[in-house]
C-alpha positions as CSV (number, residue, x, y, z in Angstrom):
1,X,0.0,0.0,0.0
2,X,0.8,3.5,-0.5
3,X,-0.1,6.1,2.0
4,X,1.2,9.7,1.5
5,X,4.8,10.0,1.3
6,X,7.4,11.4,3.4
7,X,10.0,13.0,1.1
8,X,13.4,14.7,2.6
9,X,16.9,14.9,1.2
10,X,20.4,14.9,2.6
11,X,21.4,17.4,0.4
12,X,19.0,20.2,0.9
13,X,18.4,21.4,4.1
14,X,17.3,24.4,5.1
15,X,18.1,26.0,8.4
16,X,14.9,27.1,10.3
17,X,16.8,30.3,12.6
18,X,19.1,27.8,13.7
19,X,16.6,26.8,16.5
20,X,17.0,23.1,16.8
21,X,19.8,22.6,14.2
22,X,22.6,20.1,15.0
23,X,25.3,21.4,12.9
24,X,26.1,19.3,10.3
25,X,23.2,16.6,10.4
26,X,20.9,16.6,8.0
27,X,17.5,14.4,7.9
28,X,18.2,10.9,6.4
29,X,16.8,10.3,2.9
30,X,13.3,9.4,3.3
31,X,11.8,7.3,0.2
32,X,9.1,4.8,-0.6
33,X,10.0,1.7,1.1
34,X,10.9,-0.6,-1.5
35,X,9.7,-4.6,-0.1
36,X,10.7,-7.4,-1.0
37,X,8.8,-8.6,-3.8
38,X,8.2,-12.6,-4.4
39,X,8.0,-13.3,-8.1
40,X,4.1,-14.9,-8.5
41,X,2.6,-11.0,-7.5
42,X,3.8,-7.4,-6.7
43,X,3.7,-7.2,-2.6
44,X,0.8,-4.0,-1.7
45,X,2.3,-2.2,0.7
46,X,1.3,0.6,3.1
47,X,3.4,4.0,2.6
48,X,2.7,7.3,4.8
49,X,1.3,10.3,2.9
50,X,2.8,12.8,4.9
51,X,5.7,15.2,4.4
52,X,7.6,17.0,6.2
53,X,10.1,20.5,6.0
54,X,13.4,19.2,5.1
55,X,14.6,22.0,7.8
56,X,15.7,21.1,11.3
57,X,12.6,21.1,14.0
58,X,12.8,24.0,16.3
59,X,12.9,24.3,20.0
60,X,9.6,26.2,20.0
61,X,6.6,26.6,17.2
62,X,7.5,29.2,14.5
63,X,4.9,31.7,13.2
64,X,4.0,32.6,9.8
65,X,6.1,35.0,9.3
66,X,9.1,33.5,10.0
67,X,7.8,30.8,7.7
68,X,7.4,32.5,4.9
69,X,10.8,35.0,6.0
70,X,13.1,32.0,6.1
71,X,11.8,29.3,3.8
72,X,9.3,31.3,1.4
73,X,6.5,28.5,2.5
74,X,3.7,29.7,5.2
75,X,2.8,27.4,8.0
76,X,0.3,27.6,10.5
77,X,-0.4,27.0,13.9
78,X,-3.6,25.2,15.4
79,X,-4.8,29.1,16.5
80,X,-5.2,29.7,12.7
81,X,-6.9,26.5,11.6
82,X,-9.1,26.7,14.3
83,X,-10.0,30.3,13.0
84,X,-10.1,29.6,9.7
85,X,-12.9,27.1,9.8
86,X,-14.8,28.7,12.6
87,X,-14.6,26.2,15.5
88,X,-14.3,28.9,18.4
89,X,-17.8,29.3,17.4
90,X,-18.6,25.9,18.0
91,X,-16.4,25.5,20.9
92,X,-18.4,28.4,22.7
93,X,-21.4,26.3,22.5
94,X,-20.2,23.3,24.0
95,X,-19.3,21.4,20.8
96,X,-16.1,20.3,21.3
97,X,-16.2,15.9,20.9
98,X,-16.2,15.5,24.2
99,X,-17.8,11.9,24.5
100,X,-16.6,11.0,21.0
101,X,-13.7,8.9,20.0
102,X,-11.3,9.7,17.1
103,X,-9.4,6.4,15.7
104,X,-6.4,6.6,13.9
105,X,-4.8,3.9,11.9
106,X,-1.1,4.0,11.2
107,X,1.3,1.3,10.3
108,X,4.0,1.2,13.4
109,X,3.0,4.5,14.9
110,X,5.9,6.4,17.0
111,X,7.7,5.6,19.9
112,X,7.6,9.1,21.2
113,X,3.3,9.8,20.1
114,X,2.6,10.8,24.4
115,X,5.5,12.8,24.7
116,X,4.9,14.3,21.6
117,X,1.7,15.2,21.8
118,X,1.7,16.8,25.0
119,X,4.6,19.1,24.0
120,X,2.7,19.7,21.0
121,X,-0.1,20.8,23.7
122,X,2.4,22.9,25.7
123,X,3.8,24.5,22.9
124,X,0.1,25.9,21.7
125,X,-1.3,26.2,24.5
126,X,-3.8,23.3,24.2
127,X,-5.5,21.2,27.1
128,X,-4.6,17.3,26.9
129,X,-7.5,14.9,25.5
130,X,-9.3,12.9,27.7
131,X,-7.6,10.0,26.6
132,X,-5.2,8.7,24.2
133,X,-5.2,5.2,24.1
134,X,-2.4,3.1,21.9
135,X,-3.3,-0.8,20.9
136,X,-1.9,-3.3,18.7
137,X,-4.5,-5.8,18.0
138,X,-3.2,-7.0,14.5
139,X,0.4,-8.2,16.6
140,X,3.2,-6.4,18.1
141,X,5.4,-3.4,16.4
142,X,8.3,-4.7,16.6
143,X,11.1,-2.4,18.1
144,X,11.7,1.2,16.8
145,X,14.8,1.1,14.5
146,X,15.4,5.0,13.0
147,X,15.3,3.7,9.7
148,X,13.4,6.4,6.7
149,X,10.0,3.9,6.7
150,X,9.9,4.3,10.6
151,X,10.9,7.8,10.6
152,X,8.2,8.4,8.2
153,X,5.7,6.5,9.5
154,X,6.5,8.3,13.0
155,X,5.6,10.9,11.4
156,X,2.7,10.1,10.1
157,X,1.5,9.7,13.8
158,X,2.5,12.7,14.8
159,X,0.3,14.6,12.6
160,X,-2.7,12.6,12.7
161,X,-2.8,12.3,16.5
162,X,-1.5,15.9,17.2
163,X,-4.5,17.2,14.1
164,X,-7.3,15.4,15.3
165,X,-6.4,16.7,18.8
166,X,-6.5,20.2,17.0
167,X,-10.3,20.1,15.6
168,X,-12.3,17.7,18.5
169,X,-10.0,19.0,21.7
170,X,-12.3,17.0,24.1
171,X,-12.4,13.7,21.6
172,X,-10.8,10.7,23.1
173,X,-7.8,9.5,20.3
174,X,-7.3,6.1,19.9
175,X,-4.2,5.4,18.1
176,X,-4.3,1.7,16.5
177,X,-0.5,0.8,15.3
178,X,-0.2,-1.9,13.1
179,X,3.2,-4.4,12.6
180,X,3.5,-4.3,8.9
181,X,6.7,-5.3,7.9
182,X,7.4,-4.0,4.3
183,X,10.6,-6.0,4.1
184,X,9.4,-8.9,4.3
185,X,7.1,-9.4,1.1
186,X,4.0,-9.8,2.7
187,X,3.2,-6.4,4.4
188,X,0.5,-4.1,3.3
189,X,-3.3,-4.2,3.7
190,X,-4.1,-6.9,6.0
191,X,-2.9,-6.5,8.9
192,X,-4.6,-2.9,8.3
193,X,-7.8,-4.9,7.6
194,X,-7.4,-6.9,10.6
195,X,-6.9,-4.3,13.4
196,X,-9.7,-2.2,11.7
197,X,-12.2,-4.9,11.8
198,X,-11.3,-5.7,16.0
199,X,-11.8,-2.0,16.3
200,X,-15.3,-2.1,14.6
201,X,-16.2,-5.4,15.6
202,X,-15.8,-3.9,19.7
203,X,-17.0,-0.3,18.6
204,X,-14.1,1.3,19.7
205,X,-14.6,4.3,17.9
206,X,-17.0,6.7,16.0
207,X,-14.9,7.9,13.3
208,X,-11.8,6.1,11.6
209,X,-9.0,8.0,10.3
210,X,-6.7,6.8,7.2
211,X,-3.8,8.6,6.1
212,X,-2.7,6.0,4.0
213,X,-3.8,4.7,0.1
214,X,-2.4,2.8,-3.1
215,X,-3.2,2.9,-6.5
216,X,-6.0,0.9,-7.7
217,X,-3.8,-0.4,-10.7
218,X,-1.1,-1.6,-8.1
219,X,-3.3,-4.4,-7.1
220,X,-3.1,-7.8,-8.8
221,X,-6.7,-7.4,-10.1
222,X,-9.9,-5.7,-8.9
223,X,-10.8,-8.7,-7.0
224,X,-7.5,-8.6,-4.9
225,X,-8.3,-5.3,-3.9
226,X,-12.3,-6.4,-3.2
227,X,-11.3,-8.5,-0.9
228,X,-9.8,-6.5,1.7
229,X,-12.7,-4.3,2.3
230,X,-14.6,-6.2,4.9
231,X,-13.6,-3.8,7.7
232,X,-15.4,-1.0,6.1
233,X,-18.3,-3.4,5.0
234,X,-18.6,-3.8,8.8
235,X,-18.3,-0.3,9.6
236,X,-21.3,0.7,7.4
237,X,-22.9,-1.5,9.1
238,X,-21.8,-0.3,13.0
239,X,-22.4,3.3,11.8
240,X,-19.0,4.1,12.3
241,X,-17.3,6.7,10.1
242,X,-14.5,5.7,7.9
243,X,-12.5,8.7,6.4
244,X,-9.4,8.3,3.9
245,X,-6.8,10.6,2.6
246,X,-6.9,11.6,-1.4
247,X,-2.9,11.5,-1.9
248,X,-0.7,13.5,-2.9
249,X,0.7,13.3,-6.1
250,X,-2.1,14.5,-8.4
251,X,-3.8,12.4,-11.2
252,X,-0.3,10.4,-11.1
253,X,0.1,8.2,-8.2
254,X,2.7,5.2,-7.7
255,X,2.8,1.9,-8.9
256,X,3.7,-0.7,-6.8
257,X,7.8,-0.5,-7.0
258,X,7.3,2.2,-4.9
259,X,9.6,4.8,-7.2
260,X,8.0,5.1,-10.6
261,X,4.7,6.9,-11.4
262,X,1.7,5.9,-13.6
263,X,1.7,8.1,-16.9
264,X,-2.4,7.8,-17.2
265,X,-4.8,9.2,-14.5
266,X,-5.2,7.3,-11.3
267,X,-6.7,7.4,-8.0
268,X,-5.8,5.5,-4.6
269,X,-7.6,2.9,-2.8
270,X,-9.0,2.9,-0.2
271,X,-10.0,6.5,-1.1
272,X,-12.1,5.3,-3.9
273,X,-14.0,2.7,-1.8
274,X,-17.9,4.0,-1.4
275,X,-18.1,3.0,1.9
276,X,-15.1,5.7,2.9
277,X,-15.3,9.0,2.6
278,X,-12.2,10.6,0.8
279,X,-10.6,13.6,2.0
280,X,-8.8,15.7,-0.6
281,X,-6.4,18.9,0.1
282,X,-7.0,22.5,-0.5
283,X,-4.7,25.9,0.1
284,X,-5.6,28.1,3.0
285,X,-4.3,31.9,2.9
286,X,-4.1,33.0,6.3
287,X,-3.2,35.8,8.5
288,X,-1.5,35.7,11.6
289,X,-4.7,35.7,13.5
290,X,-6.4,32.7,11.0
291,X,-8.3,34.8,9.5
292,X,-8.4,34.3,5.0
293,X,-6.7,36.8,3.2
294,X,-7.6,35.2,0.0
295,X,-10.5,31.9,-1.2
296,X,-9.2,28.5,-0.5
297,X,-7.7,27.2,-3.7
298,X,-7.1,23.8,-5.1
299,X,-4.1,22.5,-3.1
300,X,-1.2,22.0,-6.0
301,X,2.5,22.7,-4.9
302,X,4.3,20.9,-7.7
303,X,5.2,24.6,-9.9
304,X,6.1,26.2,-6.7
305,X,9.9,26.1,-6.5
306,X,10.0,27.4,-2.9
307,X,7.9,24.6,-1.6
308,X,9.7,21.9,-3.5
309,X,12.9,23.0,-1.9
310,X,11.4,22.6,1.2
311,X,9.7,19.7,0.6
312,X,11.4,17.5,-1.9
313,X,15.1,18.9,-1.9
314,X,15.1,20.6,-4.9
315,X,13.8,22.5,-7.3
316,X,11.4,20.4,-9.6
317,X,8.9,20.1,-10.7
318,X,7.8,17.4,-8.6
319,X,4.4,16.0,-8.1
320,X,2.8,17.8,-4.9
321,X,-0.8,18.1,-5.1
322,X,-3.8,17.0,-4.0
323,X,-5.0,13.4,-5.9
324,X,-8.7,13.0,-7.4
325,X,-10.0,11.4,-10.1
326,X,-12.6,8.6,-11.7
327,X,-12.1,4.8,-9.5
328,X,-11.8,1.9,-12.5
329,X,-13.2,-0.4,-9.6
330,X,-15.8,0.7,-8.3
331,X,-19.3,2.4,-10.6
332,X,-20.8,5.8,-9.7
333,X,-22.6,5.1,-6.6
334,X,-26.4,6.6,-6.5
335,X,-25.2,9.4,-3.9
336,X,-23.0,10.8,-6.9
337,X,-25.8,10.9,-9.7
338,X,-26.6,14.3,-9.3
339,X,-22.9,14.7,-10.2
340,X,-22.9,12.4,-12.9
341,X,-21.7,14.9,-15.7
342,X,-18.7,15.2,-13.8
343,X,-18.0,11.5,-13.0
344,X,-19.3,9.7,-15.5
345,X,-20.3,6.1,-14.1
346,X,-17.4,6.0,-12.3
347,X,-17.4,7.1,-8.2
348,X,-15.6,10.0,-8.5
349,X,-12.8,11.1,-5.3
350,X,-12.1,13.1,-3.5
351,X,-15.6,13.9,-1.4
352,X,-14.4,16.8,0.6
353,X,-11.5,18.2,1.1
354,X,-9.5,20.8,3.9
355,X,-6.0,21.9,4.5
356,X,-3.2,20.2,2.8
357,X,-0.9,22.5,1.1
358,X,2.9,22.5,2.1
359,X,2.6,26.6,1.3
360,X,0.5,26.4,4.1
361,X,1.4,23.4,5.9
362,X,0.8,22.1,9.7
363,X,3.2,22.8,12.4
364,X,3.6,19.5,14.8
365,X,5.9,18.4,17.5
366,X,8.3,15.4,16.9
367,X,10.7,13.8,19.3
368,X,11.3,10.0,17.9
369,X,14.9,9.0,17.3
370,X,16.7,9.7,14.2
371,X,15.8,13.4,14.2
372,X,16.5,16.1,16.3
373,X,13.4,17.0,18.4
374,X,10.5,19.9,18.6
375,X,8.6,21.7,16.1
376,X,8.4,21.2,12.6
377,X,6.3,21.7,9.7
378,X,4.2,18.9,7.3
379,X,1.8,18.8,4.9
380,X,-0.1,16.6,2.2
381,X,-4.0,15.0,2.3
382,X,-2.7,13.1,5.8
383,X,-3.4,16.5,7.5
384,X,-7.0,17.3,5.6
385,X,-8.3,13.4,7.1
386,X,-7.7,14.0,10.6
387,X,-8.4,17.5,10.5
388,X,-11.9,16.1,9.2
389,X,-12.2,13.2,11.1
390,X,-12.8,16.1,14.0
391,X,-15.2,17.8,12.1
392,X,-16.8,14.4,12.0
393,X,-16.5,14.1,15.6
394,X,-18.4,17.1,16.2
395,X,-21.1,16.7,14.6
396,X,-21.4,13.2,16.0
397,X,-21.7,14.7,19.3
398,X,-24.6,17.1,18.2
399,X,-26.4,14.0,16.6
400,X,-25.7,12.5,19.9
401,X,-24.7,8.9,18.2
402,X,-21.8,8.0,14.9
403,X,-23.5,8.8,11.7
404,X,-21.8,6.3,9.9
405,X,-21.3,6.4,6.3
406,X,-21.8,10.3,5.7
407,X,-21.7,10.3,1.3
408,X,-24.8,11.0,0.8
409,X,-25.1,13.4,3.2
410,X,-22.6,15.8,1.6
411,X,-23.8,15.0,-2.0
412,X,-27.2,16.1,-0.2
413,X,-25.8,19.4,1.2
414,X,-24.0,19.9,-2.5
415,X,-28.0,19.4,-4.1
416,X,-29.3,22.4,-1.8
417,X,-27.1,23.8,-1.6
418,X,-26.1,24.3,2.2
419,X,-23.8,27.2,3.9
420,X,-21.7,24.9,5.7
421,X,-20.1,23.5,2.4
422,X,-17.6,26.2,0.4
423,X,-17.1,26.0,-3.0
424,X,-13.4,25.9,-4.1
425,X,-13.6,27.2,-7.7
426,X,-9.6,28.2,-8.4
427,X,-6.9,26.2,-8.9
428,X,-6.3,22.7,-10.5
429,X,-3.8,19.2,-9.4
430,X,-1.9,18.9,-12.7
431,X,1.4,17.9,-12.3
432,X,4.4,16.9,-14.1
433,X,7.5,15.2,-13.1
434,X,11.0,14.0,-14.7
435,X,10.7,9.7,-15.3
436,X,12.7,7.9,-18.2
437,X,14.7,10.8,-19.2
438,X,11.9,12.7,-20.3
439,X,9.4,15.1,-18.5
440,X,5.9,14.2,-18.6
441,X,2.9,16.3,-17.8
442,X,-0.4,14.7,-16.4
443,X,-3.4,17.4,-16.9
444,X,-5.6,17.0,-14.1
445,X,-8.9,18.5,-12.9
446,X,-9.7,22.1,-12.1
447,X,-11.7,23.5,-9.0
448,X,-15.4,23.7,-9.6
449,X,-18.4,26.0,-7.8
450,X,-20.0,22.6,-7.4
451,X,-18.5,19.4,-7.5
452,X,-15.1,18.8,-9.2
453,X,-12.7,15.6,-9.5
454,X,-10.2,18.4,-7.1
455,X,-11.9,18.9,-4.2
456,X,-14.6,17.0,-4.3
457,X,-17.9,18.7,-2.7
458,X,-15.6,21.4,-1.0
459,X,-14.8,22.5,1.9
460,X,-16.3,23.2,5.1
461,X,-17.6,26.4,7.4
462,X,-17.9,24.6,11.4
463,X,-20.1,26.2,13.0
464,X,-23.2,25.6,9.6
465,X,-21.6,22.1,7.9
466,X,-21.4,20.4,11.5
467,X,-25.2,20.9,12.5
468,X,-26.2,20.3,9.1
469,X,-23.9,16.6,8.9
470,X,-25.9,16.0,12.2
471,X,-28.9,16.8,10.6
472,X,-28.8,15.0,7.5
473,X,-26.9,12.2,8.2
474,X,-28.3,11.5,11.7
C-alpha cells in the first residue's frame, strides 16, 4: 500500500533560525520503502502520505512569518486552523467531541506519540485529551529502528494524533498501530484490515482515520483489492465513520515499486472505496490571527519552487498536489448521480476536502529518534483526514450517536445547496515530473463552484456544515 509520502533529502536542508539545528546533520533520505517482492505478484504495501520540512525542527513553534521569511512556504499553527474554519464558534457552545472517539490507523505508529503530543499541547497552549489510548491488536510493532519507513511513519502519527487533537479538543484518540513489515514481502493491507475490523467489531470508535492509500492499478486485479474491504463493510454496518486521505501526487500516483509513477490518470484505494469518505487537500491563505486573506484554492504545490525545496530537496517540478480522479473499480454510486456529468459512471474522489498544502502546511511536534526533536512543519492530504475526522467528531456529538457512512449526506448538502459546504472554484492538481529521461505532464482536474474531480464537494464552514452533517446524516 501507498499512503502519502514522506519526502526529505540529505542534500537540501534548510536551516529554520538555527533553532534546533545540530550542525552538520541533515535528515536521512526518506523514500518509498521498496519490499521485497516474491516473483508470483507485486507485494501491496502501506506507505505514509505525509511530508515534512526538510529543515531542522525548532525548539519552539515558529509563526508565519518566519515561515514564509526563512523558507518562502507559510505554516500555521492550530490558533489559525481553528479560526479559519470557525470552531471557536462551535467551541463556545459546547461542541467540542467530548464523549466522541477519534481512531487513527497507522502502520508502526511512534515511539515518542505521548511525549509528543503533550509538547505539542504545551507549545500551543492546548489542554490534553481525555484519553489517548495506543493498541496493537493486528500483533506487536516490533522495536523502533530510525530507519526512513519508521521515521516516516512516525511521522505520520504525529500529525494525525496531534491534528485530530486540534479540531475535537475533548475527543478521546485512539491510536491503533499496526506491525507491517514491508521488508518482508508480505506487508500491506491486512494487517490494516485486521486491526480495523477488532476496532469495529468492539465499537471502539465513532470515526476512523486513514492517512494512508495505493493505486488501484497496483493491485493484482480488482478482486485482490475487493477483498480487503470487509472492515469498512462492517463499519457501514456499526455506523461508524471511515474517512481516507486523497494523496498526494495528483492524477499520477505510484505503482507498486514504490519509485515510478503511472503516466495515465489514477486514484488511490482505499480512497475510492464507497463506503469511505475521501478527503482531498485545499490551500488556505491566512493571516496571523487565522483569518483568509484570499479563497481557498485547489491545493497543487508541484510549480512552486519554494515549496519543493522545502519539501522535496530541490527544485522540480515534482508531483505535490492534491490526488482525485474517476475509480476503475468501483461504478458511480447513486449518492454521486446528481454529479454524474462530472463522474461519468465512475465514483468519483475526493468527497471533501480541507488543509493540505505545504505553502501552508501544519506545524507539529516530533521527538522519535533519528531526528532532532521539537517543532516542525508537514503537509499533504494526511493532515485534511484528521483535520476532518474532528469535524466528524463534532457533529457526532450534536447528533448524539456515529453517523456512519456520511456520502450521501454531503452529496445532499452539495444538491441544496447548504452554507456549511464552500465551494473551491480556483486552482487545478496537474502535475508533471522527470521519469525515463523525459518530462511528462499529467493534466488534471480544475476547482469547480459545485462538484469537481479536485476537491470534491468542497470545503467546510464549522459552525453551519457540522449541525447540518448532524442533521442529515443522523
Amino acid at each position: 500500500m501507498q499512503t502519502k509520502r514522506l519526502l526529505a533529502t540529505a542534500t537540501a536542508v534548510a536551516t529554520f533560525g538555527g533553532l534546533g539545528a545540530v550542525a552538520g546533520v541533515a535528515p536521512p533520505t526518506l523514500a518509498r520503502p521498496a519490499a521485497a517482492r516474491p516473483a508470483a505478484a507485486p507485494v501491496i504495501d502501506v506507505r505514509p502520505d505525509v511530508i515534512p520540512f526538510t529543515s531542522a525542527p525548532r525548539s519552539a513553534p515558529p509563526t508565519t512569518r518566519q515561515c514564509e521569511e526563512q523558507l518562502h512556504v507559510a505554516c500555521y499553527s492550530p490558533a489559525q486552523l481553528r479560526q479559519a474554519y470557525g470552531l471557536p464558534k462551535l467551541y463556545a457552545q459546547g461542541t467540542d467531541g467530548a464523549g466522541q472517539t477519534i481512531v487513527i490507523v497507522d502502520s508502526f505508529g511512534s515511539p515518542t506519540i505521548r511525549q509528543d503530543l503533550a509538547a505539542f499541547d504545551r507549545g500551543f497552549h492546548l489542554s490534553a485529551p481525555p484519553s489517548l489510548k495506543i493498541i496493537q491488536p493486528a500483533g506487536k510493532v516490533p522495536p523502533y529502528q530510525p530507519t526512513g519507513t519508521r521515521i516516516s511513519w512516525a511521522f505520520e502519527t504525529s500529525l494525525d494524533v496531534e491534528y485530530a487533537h486540534v479540531v475535537a479538543p475533548q475527543a478521546n484518540i485512539l491510536l491503533v498501530e499496526t506491525p507491517v513489515a514491508e521488508t518482508t514481502g508480505t506487508g500491506g493491507f491486512p494487517p490494516i484490515v485486521k486491526a480495523e475490523n477488532y476496532v469495529v467489531r468492539r465499537h471502539l470508535g465513532d470515526v476512523i482515520s486513514q492517512s494512508f492509500s495505493t493505486t488501484e492499478q497496483s493491485f493484482a486485479s480488482s478482486q485482490a483489492l475487493l477483498n480487503l474491504r470487509s472492515a469498512y463493510i462492517a463499519a457501514a454496518r456499526a455506523h461508524i465513520t471511515v474517512l481516507s486521505a486523497s494523496g498526494d501526487d495528483g492524477p499520477a500516483n505510484v505503482r507498486h515499486d514504490g519509485t515510478t509513477f503511472f503516466l495515465h490518470d489514477t486514484v488511490n484505494w482505499p480512497t475510492s472505496d464507497p463506503l469511505v469518505t475521501g478527503v482531498g487537500g485545499t490551500q488556505l491563505h491566512l493571516n496571523a490571527a487565522g483569518n483568509r486573506t484570499d479563497r481557498d484554492n485547489v491545493w497543487n504545490d508541484t510549480y512552486n519552487v519554494f515549496a519543493q525545496r522545502v519539501f522535496y530537496g530541490d527544485s522540480g517540478p515534482n508531483p505535490l498536489a492534491t490526488t482525485g480522479g474517476k475509480s476503475v473499480v468501483f461504478a458511480r454510486p447513486s449518492w454521486q448521480n446528481g454529479v454524474a456529468g462530472v463522474t461519468g459512471s465512475h465514483r468519483g474522489v475526493p468527497d471533501i476536502s480541507m488543509s493540505a498544502a505545504c505553502d501552508g502546511s501544519a506545524i507539529i511536534h516530533i521527538g522519535f529518534p533519528g531526528l532532532p526533536a521539537g517543532f516542525t512543519g508537514v503537509c499533504g492530504t494526511s493532515e485534511s483526514s484528521p483535520l476532518f475526522a474532528g469535524i466528524v467528531a463534532l457533529a457526532d456529538q450534536q447528533a448524539g450517536h456515529p453517523l456512519g457512512v456520511i456520502n450521501p449526506a454531503l452529496y445532499q448538502m452539495l444538491a441544496t445547496h447548504a452554507p456549511g459546504l464552500v465551494p473551491v472554484p480556483e486552482g487545478n492538481n496537474t502535475v508533471t515530473f522527470s521519469q525515463g529521461g523525459r518530462y511528462h505532464t499529467l493534466t488534471g482536474f480544475a476547482g469547480s463552484k459545485g462538484y469537481s474531480l479536485a476537491t470534491g464537494v468542497g470545503t467546510v464552514y464549522a459552525p453551519d456544515f457540522v449541525p447540518e452533517l448532524a442533521h442529515l446524516a443522523g
